[in-house]
ZAMI-444451 format. One record per residue: residue in three letters; y negated, x negated, z of N, C-alpha, C in turn. Coordinates in steps of 0.001 Angstrom, whole numbers, padded with zeros to 6 digits, always signed. Layout:
BEGIN
ALAYXZYXZYXZ ...
END
This chain:
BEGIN
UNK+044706-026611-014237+046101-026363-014585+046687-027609-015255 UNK+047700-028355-015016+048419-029451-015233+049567-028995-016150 UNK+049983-029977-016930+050797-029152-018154+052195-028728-018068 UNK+052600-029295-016811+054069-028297-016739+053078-026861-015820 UNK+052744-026500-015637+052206-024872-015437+051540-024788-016635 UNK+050807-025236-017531+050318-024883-019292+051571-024375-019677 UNK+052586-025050-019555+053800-024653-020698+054546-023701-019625 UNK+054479-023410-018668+055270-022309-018138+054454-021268-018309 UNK+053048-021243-018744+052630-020141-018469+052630-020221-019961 UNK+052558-020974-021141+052938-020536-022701+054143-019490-022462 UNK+055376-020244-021858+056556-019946-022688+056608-018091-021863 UNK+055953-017943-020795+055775-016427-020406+054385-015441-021168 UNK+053694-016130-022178+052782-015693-022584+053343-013883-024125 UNK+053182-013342-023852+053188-012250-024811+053253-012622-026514 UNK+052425-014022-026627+052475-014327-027744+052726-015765-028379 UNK+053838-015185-029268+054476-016726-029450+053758-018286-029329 UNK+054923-018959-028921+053914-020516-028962+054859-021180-029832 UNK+053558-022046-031001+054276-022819-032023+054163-024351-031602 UNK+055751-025187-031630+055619-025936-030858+056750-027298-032405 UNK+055745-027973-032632+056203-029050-033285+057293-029615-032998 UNK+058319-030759-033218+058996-031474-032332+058203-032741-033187 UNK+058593-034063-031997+058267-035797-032118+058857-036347-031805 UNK+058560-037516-031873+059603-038696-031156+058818-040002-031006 UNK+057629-039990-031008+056998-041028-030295+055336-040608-029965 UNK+054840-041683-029709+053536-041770-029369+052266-041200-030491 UNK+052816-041369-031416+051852-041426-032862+051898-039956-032626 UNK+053320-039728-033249+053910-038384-034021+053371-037278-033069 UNK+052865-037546-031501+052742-036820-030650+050793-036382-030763 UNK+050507-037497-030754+049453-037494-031302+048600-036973-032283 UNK+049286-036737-033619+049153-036202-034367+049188-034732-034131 UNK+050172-034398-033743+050860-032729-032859+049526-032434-032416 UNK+048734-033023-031073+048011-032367-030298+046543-032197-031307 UNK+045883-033227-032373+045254-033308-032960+044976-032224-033717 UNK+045937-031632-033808+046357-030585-034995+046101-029704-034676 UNK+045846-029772-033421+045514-028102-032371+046934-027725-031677 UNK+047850-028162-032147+048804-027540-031108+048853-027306-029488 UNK+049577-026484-029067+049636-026799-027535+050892-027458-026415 UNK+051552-027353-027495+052877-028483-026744+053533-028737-027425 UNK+054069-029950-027062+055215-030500-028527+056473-030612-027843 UNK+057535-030656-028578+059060-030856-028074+059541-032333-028805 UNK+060141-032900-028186+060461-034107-028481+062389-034112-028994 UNK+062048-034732-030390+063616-034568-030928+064345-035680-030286 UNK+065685-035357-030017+066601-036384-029652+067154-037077-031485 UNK+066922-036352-032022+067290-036810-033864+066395-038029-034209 UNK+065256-037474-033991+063513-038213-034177+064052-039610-033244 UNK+064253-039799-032000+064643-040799-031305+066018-041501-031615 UNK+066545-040992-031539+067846-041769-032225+067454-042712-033896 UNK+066387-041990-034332+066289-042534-035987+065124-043514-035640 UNK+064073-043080-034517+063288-044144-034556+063259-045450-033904 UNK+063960-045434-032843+064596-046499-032006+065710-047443-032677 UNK+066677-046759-033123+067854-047064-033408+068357-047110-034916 UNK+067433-046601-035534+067708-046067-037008+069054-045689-037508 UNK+069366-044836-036366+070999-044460-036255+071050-042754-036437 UNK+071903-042242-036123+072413-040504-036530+072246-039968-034573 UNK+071941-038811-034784+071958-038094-033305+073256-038350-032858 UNK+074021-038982-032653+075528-038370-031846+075528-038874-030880 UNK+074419-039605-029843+074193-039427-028707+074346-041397-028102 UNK+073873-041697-028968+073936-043761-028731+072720-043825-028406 UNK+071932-043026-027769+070711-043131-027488+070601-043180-025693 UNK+070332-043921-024853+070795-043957-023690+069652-043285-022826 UNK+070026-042776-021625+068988-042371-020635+067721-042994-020084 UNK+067582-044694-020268+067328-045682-020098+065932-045591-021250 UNK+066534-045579-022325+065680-045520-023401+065120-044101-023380 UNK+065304-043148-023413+064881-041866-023304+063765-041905-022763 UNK+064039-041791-021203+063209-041732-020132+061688-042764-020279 UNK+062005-044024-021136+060831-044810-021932+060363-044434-022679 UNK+060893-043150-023465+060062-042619-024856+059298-041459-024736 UNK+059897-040695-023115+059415-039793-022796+058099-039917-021879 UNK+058396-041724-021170+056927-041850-020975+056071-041888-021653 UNK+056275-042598-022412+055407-043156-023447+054435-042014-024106 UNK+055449-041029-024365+055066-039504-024804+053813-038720-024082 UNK+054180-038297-023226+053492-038126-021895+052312-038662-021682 UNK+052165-040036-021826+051201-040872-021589+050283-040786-022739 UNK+050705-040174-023793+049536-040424-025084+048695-039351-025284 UNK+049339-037899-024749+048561-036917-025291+048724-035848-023903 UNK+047879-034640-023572+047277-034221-022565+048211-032779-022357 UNK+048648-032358-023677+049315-031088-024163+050925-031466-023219 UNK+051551-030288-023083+052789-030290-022329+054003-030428-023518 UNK+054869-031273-022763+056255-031849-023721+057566-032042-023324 UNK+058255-031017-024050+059220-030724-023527+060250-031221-024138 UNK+061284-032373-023401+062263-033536-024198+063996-033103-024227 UNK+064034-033398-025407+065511-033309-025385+066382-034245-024767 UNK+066872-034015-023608+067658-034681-022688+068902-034331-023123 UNK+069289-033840-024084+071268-034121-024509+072005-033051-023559 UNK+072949-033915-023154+074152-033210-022164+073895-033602-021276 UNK+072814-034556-020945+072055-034907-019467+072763-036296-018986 UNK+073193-037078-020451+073782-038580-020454+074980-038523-019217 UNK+075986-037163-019489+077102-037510-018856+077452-036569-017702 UNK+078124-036581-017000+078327-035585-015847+077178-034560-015163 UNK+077204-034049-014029+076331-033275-013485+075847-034255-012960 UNK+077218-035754-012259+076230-036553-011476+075045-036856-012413 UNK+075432-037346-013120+074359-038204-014337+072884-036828-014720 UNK+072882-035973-014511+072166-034766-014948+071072-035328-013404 UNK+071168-035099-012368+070799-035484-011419+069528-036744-011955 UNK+070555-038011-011871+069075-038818-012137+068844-038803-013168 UNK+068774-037743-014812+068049-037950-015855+066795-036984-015264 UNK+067456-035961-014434+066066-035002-014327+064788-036168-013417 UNK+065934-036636-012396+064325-037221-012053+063977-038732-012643 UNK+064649-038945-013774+063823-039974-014511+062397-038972-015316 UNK+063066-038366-016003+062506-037127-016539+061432-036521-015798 UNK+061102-036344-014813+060154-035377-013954+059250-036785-013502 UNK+059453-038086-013605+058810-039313-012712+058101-039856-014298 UNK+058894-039888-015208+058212-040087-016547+057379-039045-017044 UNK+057132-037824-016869+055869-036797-016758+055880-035529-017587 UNK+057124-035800-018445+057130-034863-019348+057137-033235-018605 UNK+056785-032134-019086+056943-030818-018414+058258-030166-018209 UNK+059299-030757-019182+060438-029614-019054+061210-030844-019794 UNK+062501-030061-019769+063883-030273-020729+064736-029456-021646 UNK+064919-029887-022177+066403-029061-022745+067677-029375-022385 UNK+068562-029054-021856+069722-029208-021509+070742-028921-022644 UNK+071799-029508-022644+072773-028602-023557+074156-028934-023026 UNK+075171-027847-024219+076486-027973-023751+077330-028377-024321 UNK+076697-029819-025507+077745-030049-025913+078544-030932-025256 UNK+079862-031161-025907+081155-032398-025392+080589-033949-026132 UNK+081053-034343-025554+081165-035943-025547+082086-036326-027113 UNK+082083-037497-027794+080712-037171-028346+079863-036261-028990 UNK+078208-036013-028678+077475-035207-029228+077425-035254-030687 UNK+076723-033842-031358+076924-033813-032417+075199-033609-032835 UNK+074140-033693-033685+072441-032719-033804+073556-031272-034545 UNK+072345-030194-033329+073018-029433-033343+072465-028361-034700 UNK+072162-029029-035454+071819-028261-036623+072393-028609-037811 UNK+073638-029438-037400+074581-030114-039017+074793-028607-038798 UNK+075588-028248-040414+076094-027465-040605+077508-027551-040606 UNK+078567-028112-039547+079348-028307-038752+079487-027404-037820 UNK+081031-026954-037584+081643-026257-035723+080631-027300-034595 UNK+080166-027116-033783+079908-028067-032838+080687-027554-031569 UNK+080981-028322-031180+082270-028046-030343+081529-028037-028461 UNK+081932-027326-027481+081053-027191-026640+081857-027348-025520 UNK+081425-027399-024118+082231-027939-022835+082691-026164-022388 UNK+083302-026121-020883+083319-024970-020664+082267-024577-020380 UNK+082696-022944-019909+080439-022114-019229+081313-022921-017705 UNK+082201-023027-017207+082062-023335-015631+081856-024694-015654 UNK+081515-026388-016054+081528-027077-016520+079798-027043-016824 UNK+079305-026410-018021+077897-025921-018537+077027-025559-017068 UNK+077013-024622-016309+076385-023886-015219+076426-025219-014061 UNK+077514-026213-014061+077336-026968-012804+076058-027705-013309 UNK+076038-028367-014489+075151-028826-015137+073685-028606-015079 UNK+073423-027008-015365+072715-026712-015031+071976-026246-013534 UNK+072350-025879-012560+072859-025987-011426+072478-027519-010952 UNK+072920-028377-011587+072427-029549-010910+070827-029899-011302 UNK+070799-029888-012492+069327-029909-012673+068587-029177-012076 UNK+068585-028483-011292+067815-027307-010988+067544-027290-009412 UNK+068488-028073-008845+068938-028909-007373+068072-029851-007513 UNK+068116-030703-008590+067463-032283-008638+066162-032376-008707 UNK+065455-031222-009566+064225-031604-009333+063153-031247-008530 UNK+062353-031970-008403+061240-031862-006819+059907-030796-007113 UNK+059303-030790-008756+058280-030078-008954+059010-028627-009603 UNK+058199-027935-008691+059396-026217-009218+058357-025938-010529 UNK+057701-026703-011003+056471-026482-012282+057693-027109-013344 UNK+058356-028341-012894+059373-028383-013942+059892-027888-014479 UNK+060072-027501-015773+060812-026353-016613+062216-027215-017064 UNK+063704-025949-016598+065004-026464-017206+065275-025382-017966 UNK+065293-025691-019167+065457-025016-020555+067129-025156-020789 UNK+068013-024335-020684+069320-024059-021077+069316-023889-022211 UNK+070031-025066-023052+070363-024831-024685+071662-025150-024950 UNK+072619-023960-025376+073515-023863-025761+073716-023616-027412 UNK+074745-024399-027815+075253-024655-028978+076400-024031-029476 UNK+076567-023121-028541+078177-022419-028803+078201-021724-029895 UNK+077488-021226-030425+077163-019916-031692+078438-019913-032083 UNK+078018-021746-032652+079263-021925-033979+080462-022021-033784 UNK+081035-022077-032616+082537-022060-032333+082855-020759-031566 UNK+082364-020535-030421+082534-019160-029920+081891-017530-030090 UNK+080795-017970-031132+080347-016790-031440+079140-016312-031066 UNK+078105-016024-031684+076421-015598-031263+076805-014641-029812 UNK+077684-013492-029999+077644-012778-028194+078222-013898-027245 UNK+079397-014703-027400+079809-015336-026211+078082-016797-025987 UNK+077730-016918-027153+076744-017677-027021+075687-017479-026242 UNK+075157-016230-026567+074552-015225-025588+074950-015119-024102 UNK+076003-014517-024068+076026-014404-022712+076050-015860-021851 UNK+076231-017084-022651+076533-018126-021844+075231-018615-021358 UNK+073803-018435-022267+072289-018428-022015+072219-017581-020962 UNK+072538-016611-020522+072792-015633-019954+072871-015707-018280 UNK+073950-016038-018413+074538-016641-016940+073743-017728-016688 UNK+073432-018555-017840+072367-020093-017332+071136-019452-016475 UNK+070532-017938-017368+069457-017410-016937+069379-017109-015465 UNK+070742-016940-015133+071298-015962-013547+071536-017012-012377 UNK+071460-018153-013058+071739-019602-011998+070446-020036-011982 UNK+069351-019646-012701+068088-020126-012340+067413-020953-013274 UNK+068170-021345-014395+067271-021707-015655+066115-021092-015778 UNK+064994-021653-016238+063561-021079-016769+063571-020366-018013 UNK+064427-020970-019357+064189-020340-020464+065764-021023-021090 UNK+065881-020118-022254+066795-021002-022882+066961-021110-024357 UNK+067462-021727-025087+067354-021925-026118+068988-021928-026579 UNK+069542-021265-027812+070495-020788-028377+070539-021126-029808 UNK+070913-022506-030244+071367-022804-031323+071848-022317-032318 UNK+071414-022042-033546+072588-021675-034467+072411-020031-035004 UNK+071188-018924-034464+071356-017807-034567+070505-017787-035188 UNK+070207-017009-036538+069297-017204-037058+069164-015496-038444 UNK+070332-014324-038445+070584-013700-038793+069908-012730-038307 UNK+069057-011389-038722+068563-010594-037806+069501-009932-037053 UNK+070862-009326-037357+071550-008971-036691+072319-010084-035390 UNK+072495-011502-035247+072612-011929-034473+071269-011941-033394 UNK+069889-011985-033665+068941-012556-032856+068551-011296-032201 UNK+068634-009675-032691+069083-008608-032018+069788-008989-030572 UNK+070964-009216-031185+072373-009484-030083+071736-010220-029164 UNK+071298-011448-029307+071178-012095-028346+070193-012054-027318 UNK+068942-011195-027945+067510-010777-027206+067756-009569-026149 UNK+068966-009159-026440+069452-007810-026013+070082-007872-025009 UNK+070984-009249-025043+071759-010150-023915+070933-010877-022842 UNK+070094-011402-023551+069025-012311-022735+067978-011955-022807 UNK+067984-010472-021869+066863-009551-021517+065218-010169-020596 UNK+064128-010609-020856+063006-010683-020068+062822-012127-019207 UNK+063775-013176-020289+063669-014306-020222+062917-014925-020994 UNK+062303-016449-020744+061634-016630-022597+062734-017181-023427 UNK+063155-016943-024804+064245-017358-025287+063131-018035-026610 UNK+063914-019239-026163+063019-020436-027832+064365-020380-028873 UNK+063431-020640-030060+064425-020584-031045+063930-022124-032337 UNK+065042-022525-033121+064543-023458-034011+064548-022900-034993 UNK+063168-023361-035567+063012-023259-036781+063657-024047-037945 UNK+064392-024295-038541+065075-025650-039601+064586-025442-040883 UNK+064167-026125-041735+064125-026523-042941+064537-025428-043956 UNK+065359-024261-043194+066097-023722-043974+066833-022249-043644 UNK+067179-021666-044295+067809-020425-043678+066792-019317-043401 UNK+067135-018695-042982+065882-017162-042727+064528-017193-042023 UNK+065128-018106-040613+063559-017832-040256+062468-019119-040802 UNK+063118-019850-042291+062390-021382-042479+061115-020425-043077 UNK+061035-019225-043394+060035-019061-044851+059147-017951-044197 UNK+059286-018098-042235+058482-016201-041816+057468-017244-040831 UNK+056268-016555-040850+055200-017076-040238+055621-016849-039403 UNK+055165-017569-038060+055509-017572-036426+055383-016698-036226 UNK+054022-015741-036551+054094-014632-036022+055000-013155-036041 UNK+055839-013328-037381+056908-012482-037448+057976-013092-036723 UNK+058493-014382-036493+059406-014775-035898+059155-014412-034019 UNK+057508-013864-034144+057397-013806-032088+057402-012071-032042 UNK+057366-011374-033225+057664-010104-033790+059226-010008-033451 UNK+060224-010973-033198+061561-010694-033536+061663-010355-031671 UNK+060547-010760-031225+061093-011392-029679+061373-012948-029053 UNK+060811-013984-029745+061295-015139-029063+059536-015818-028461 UNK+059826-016180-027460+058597-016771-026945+058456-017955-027527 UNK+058922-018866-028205+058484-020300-028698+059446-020207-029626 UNK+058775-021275-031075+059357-021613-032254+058778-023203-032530 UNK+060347-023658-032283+060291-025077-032410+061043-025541-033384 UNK+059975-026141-034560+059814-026681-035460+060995-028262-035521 UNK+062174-028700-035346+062756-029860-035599+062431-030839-036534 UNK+061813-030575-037307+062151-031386-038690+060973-031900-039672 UNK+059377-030853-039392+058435-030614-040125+058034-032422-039994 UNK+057773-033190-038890+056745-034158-038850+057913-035078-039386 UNK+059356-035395-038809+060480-036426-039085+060185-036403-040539 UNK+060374-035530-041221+061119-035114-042793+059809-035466-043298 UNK+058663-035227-043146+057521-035115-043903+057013-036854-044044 UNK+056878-037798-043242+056503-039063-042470+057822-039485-043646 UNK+059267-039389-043050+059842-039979-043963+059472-040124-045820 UNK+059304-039001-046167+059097-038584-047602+058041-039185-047814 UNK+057013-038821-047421+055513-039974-047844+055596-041273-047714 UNK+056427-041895-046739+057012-043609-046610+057625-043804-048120 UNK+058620-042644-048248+059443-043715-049759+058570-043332-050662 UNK+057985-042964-050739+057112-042023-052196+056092-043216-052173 UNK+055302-043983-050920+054534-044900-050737+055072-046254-050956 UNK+056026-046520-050791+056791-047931-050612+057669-048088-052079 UNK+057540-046877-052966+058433-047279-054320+057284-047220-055010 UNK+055608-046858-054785+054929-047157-055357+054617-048582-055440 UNK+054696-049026-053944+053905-050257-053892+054899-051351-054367 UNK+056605-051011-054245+057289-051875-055058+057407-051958-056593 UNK+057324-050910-057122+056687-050446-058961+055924-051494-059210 UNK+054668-050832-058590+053428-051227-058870+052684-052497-058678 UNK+053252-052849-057790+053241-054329-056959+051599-053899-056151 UNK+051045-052624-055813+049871-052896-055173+049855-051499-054728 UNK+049255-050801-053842+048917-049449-053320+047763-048806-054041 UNK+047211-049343-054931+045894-048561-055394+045575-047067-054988 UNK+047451-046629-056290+047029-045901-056887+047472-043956-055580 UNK+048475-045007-054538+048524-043925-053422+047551-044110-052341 UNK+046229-044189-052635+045600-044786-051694+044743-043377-051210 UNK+044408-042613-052073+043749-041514-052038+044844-040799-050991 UNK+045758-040396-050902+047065-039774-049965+047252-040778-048883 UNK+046431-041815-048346+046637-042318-047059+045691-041504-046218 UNK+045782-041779-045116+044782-041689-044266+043739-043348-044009 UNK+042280-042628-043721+041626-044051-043660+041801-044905-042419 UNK+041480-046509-042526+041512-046828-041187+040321-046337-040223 UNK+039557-046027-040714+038525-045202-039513+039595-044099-039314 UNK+040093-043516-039568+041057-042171-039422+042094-042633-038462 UNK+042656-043406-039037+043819-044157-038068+043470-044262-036869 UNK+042055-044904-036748+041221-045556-035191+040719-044781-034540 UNK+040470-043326-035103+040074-042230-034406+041351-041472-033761 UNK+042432-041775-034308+043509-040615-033587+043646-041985-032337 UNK+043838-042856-032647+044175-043634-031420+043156-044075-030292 UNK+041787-043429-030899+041151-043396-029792+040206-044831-029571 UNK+040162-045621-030600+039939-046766-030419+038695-047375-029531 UNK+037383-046383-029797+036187-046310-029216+036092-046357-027914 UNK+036967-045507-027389+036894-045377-025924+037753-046654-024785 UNK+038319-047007-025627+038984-048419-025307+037787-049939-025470 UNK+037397-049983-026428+035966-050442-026652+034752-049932-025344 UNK+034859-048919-024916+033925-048901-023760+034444-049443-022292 UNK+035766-049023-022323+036144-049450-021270+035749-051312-020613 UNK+036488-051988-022333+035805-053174-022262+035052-053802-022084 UNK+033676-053033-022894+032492-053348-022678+032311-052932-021049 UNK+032458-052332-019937+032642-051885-019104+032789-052687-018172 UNK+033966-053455-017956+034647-054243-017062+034823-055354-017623 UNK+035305-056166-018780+035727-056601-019284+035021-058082-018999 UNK+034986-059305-018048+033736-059856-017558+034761-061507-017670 UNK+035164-062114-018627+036055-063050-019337+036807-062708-020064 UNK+037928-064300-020450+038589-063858-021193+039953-064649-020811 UNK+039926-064202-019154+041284-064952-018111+041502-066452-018253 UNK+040107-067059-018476+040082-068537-018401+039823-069050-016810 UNK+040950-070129-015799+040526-070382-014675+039317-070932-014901 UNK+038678-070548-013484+037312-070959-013209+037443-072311-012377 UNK+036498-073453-012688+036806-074956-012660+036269-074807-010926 UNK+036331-075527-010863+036131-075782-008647+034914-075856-008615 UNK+034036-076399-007637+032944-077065-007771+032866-078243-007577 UNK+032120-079155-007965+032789-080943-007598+031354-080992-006168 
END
């Protein structure tokens, strides 16, 4: 089983799947290490690590589609990337999916916001395109790609301007055009996540977990108790990585030396084991037969 069928057969599994988000090679790494079984890749996480900029969407398809290899390429578990508004029209939805499906990742997220994007977890209106507009979108992705193992995840952001039911039903209709699963921003009330499970009957519906609000403080397993097939985590590895950097770097500027955070690193044998270092070392020893110096003629 290859990991876009792993993660299609998670996100139909009876029991919730807890799914980190990343944004590079390391962070992904770490994810699968951990035991997880698939990670989701933040468009926030990428925008901050590339660019050291804010999500509102200066992050190009170009670059994406490089981070999503990269992703892909490091760890074995299935990963499912935040592709935005699909960098622009339906045309543009077209070749992100098959940058997207040729770079290896298992799935996407789609969404509906307008130009410019907003991360859809400020606590801000986020303002959204139409559903006839939304559905071509989706609709095109769904045309474009070649492996039907590809998963197109419909994520709508409407909550906050049109309302958890019109939000609903707009997952809804994505579901009825042939989306795989979808994901619904912004609901997080038991009486909204009712509404919407009720709307988006015997689909898998993912939900985020944030930092905050009701479902930040319920074990996964009450949150797969509510009805949602996956709980994706935004923020746990970004927020955490950040905080230990300044907590580490105002020591070592204080202090003028790391001594005394040294116990809270990880070791470099630790380091060399997540990256695998050994097995790279065999390969070498393996093949490895110079050191690309030309070989002189014979006289």
């Amino acid at each position: 089983m290859n990991a876009r069928q792993k993660l299609k057969q998670l996100l139909r599994d009876p029991q919730i799947v807890q799914i980190p988000s990343v944004f590079d090679g390391l962070s992904a790494r770490l994810a699968q290490a951990a035991g997880f079984q698939a990670v989701s890749v933040t468009g926030n996480g990428i925008a901050a690590s590339l660019l050291g900029k804010p999500d509102i969407g200066l992050v190009t398809l170009t670059e994406s589609a490089q981070v999503a290899h990269n992703i892909a390429g490091a760890v074995d578990i299935p990963a499912i990337f935040d592709a935005d508004t699909g960098y622009g029209s339906a045309l543009n939805v077209t070749r992100a999916v098959a940058e997207f499906e040729n770079a290896g990742v298992a799935a996407i997220k789609l969404e509906d916001q307008v130009t410019p994007k907003r991360c859809g977890v400020l606590d801000i209106p986020i303002p959204v395109v139409s559903e006839r507009e939304y559905l071509g979108k989706i609709e095109a992705a769904l045309w474009a790609r070649q492996d039907p193992d590809f998963q197109i995840i419909a994520r709508t952001d409407a909550a906050s301007t049109l309302g958890v039911e019109a939000a609903a039903q707009r997952a809804k209709r994505a579901i009825d055009a042939g989306a795989d699963a979808v994901l619904v921003v912004g609901v997080r009330e038991p009486d909204d996540i009712a509404t919407l499970l009720s709307i988006v009957d015997g689909a898998p519906v993912l939900t985020l977990v944030e930092e905050k609000g009701p479902l930040s403080t319920k074990h996964v397993s009450e949150i797969g108790d509510l009805g949602f097939s996956a709980a994706i985590y935004p923020g746990v590895i970004r927020y955490s990585m950040v905080a230990a950097a300044q907590r580490a770097l105002k020591v070592l500027r204080e202090e003028g030396q790391s001594t005394s955070i040294r116990p809270l690193m990880a070791t470099p044998d630790e380091w060399n084991h997540l990256m695998a270092i050994d097995s790279y070392f065999e390969i070498e020893e393996r093949f490895v037969r110079g050191s690309g110096q030309a070989e002189l003629p014979v006289s």
